[in-house]
Steps between C-alpha positions, in 0.01 A plus 500: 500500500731417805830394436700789364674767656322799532164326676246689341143340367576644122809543374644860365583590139748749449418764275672784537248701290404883527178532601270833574332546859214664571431597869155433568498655869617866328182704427700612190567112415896616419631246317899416496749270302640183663701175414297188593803263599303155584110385469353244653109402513416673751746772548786726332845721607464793369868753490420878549656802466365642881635510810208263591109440460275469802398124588115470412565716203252348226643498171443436140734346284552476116738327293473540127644173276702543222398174366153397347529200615543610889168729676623772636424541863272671716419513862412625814692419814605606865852608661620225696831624560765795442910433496733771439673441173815759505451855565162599334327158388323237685404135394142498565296154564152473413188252521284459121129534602358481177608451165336736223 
């Protein structure tokens, strides 16, 4: 899928869709809300409302649908990345490993 601008092998959907995150690493498995801005096959920025979340971090992720006609989604994935977003949020970038 060369030949558009952003070079990637899948392209990215933007959602903009809250979405419920369940850190995996925590032995209490905390969970926090999100906004998942774009999806792609293989990968997904997630907007939090942290100062930031440790690369390696292994997540869950869970988007509910309000439309019988769309799944809702649910998956596990890994921290690629952490950017400041303003004072006290931080776009996060994460790999999908599986897709429940």
């Amino acid at each position: 899928m060369l030949g558009y601008d952003d070079k990637r092998n899948f392209y990215r959907m933007m959602i903009n869709s809250p979405c419920e995150l369940t850190l995996l690493d925590d032995p209490t498995q905390r969970k926090t809300a999100a906004i998942c801005k774009d999806i792609s096959a293989t990968g997904m920025s997630l907007e939090i409302e942290e100062a930031s979340m440790e690369i390696g971090t292994l997540l869950e992720v869970a988007i509910e649908s309000n439309n019988d006609q769309i799944p809702s989604l649910n998956a596990k994935a890994k921290v690629l990345r952490c950017e400041p977003e303003g004072d006290n949020a931080c776009l996060v970038g994460v790999e999908i490993s599986e897709m429940k």
